[in-house]
C-alpha positions as a Python dict, from the first residue, in 0.01 Angstrom:
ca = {
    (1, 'X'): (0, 0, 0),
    (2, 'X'): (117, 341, -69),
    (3, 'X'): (195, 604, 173),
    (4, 'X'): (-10, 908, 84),
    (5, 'X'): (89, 1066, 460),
    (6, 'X'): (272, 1353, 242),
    (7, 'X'): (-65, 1380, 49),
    (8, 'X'): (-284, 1384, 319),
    (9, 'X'): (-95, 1686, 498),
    (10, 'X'): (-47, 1875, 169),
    (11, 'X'): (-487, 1855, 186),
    (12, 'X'): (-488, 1901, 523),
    (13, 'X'): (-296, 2235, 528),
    (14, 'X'): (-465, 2397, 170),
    (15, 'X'): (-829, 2305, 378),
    (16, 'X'): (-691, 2517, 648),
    (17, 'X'): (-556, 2784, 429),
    (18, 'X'): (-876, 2811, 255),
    (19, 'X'): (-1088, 2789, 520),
    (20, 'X'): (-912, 3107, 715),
    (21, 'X'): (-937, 3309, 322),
    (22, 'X'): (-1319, 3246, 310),
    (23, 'X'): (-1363, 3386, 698),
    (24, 'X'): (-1165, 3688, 567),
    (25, 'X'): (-1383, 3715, 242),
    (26, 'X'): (-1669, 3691, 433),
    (27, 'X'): (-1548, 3983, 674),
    (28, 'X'): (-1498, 4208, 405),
    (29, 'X'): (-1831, 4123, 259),
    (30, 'X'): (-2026, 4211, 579),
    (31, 'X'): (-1865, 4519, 628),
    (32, 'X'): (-2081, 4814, 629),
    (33, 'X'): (-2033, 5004, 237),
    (34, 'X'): (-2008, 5382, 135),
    (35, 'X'): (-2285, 5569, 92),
    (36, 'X'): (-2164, 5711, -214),
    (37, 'X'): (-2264, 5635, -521),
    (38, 'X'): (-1952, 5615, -722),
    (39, 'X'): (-1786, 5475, -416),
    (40, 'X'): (-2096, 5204, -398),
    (41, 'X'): (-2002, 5101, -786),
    (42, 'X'): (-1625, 5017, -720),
    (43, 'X'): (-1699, 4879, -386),
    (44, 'X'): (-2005, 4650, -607),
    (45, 'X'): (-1720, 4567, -812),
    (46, 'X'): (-1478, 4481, -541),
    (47, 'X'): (-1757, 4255, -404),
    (48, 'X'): (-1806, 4038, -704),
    (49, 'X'): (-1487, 3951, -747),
    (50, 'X'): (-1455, 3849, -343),
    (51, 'X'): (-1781, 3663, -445),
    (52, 'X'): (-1577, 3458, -682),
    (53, 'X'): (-1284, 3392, -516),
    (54, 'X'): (-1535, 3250, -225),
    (55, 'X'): (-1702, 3023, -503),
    (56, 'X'): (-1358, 2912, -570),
    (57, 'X'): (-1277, 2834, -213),
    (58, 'X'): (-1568, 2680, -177),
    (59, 'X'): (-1536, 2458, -476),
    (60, 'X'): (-1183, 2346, -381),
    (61, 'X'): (-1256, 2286, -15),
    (62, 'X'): (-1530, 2031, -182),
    (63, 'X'): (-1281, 1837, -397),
    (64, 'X'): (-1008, 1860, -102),
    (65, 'X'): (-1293, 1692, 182),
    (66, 'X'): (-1366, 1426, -157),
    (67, 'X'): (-998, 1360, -186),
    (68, 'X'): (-957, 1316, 201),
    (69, 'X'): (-1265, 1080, 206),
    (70, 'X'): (-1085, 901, -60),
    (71, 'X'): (-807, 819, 165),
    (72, 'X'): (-1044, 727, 434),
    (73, 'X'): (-1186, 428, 173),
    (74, 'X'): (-873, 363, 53),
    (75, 'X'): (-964, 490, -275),
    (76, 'X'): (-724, 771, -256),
    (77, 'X'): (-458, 731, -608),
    (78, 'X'): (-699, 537, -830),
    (79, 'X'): (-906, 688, -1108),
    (80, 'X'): (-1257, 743, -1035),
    (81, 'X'): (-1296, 689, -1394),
    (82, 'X'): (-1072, 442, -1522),
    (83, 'X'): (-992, 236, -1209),
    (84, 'X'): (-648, 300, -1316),
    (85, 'X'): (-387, 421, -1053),
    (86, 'X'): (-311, 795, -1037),
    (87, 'X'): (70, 905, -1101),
    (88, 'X'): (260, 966, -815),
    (89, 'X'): (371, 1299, -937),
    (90, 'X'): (23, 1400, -1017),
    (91, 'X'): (-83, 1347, -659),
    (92, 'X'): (232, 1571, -538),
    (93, 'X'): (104, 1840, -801),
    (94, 'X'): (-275, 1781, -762),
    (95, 'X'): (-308, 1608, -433),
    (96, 'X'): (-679, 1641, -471),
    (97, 'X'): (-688, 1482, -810),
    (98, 'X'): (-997, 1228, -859),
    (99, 'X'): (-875, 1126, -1227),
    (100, 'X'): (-548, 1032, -1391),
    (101, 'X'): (-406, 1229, -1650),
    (102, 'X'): (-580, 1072, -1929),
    (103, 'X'): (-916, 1082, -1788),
    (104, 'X'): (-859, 1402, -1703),
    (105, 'X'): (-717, 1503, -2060),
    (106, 'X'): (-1016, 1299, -2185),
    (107, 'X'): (-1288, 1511, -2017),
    (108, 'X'): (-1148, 1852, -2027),
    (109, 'X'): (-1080, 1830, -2376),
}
C-alpha cells in the first residue's frame, strides 16, 4: 500500500488555508459600504470579485474533503474513472486529483 501521509498533509494544510481566506472574504463582505454612489459602484465591483474567489474556495474545499474521504476508503490514487492508478507525481502536483491524467485530458478536452 502506498503512503499518501505527504498527500494527506499537503490537503490538510490547503483546507486550512482556505478555510481562514473564506472567513476573511466573508469579513470584508459584511462590512458596512459607502454611501456614495460612485464609491458604492467600485466597492459593487470589489464585491463580485470576493464573491468569486469565495465560489472558488468553496469549490476546492469540496474536492479537497472528496480527496480526504478518498483516503479514508482507501480509494485515494486510483481513477474514479478508469480504475487505473493515479501518477505519483500528479498526486504531489494535484493532491486532490480524482482522475489520472488521461481521464482528465479525456474530459477537459
Amino acid at each position: 500500500m502506498t503512503d499518501f501521509s505527504a498527500q494527506k498533509q499537503a490537503l490538510l494544510k490547503r483546507l486550512g488555508e482556505l478555510d481562514e481566506r473564506l472567513h476573511l472574504i466573508e469579513a470584508e463582505l459584511d462590512a458596512p459600504h459607502s454611501k456614495d454612489w460612485e464609491e458604492m459602484a467600485v466597492e459593487r465591483e470589489g464585491d463580485e470579485v470576493l464573491e468569486s474567489l469565495g465560489q472558488s474556495g468553496q469549490d476546492e474545499i469540496l474536492r479537497i474533503r472528496a480527496a480526504l474521504q478518498r483516503l479514508r476508503d482507501g480509494e485515494y490514487g486510483i481513477c474514479a474513472r478508469c480504475g487505473d492508478d493515479i501518477s505519483e507525481e500528479r498526486l504531489k502536483v494535484v493532491p486532490d486529483a480524482p482522475l489520472c491524467k488521461t481521464c482528465a485530458r479525456a474530459v477537459s478536452g
